[in-house]
C-alpha positions as CSV (number, residue, x, y, z in Angstrom):
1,X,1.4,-16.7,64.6
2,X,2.9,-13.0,63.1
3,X,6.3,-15.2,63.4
4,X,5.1,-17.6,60.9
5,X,2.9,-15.5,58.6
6,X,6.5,-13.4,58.2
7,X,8.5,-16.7,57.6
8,X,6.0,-17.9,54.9
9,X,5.7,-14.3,53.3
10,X,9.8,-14.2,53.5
11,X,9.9,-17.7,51.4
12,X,7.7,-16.6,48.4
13,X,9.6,-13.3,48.3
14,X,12.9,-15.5,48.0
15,X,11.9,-17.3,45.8
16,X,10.6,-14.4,43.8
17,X,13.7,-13.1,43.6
18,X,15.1,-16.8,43.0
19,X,13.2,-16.8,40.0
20,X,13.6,-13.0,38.4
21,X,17.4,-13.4,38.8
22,X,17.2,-17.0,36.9
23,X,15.3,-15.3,34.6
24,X,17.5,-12.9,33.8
25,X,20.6,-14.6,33.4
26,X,18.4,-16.8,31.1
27,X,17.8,-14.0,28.7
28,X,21.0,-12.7,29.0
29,X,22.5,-15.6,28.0
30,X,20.0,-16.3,25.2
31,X,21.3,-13.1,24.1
32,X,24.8,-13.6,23.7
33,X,23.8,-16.5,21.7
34,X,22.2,-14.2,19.6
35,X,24.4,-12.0,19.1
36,X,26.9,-14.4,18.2
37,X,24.7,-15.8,15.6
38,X,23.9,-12.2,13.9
39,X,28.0,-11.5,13.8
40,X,28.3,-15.0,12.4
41,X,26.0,-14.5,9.9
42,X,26.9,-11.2,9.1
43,X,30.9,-12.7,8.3
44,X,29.4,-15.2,5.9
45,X,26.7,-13.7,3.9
46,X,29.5,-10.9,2.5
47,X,28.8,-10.9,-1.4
48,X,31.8,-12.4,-3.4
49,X,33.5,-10.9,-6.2
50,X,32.1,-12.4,-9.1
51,X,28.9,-12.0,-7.7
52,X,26.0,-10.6,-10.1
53,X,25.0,-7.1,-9.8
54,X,21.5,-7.0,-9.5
55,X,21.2,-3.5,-10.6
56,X,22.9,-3.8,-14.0
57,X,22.2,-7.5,-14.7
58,X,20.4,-8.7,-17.8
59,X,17.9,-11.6,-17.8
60,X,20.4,-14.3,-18.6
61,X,22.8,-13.0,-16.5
62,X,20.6,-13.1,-13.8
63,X,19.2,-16.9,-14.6
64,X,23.0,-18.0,-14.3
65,X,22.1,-17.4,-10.2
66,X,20.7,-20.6,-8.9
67,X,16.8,-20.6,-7.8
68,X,16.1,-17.2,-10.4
69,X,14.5,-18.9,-13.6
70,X,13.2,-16.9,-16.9
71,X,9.8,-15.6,-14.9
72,X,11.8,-14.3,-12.0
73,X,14.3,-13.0,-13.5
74,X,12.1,-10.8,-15.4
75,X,10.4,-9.6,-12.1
76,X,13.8,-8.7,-10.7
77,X,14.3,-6.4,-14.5
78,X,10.6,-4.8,-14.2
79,X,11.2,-3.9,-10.7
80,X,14.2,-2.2,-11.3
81,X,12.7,-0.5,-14.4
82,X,9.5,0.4,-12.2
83,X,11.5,1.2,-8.7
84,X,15.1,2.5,-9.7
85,X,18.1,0.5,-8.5
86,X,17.9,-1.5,-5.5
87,X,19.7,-0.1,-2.8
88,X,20.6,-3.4,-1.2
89,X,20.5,-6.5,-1.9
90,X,17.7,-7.0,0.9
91,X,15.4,-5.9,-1.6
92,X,15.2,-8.6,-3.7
93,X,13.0,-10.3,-0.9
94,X,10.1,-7.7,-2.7
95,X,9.8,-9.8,-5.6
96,X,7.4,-12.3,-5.6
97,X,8.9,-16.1,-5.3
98,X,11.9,-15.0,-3.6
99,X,11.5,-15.9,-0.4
100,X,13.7,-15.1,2.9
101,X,15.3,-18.6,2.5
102,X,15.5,-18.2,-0.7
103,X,17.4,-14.9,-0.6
104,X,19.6,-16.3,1.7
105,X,21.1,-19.0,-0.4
106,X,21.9,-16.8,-2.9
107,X,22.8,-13.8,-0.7
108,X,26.4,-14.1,-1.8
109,X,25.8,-15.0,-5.1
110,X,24.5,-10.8,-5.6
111,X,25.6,-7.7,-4.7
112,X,24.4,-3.9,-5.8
113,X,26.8,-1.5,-6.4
């Protein structure tokens, strides 16, 4: 009886450990994926040259960046005046109506120098 109380105790513990070690290649491997996304994204969202610097900008200038209208725009100006500079172009996502898809289509489109 001892013999097969130990047997039946040894399969749940093997499968236990089946189970933690599936587990954790599972999240390991979820995070390589990860991080190959982040370094990914990172590569592409690098602003270009002619992008519009958001700390200098005037109000037309910064309309000529798809999604800012007039009302934006203006948010992005009294910010600044309020706040100082933005220190990165992150910050944008502060202003009301831009939103963090938003801020990534037009992530390369601004930079802050």
């Amino acid at each position: 009886m001892e013999i097969r109380k130990s047997i039946k105790h040894n399969k749940y513990a093997i499968t236990a450990i089946a189970v933690l070690v599936w587990v954790v290649l599972g999240f390991a491997g979820c995070r390589a994926h990860v991080e190959e996304q982040v370094s990914f994204s990172n590569a592409t969202i690098s602003p270009s040259a002619a992008a519009v610097n958001i700390n200098t900008a005037s109000t037309s200038e910064l309309q000529k960046i798809p999604h800012i209208g007039e009302k934006i725009a203006g948010q992005i100006i009294e910010h600044r005046d309020r706040y100082g500079p933005f220190r990165r172009a992150e910050d944008l996502i502060l202003i009301p109506g831009i939103s963090d898809s938003r801020f990534r289509k037009i992530r390369s489109l601004v930079r802050v120098d």
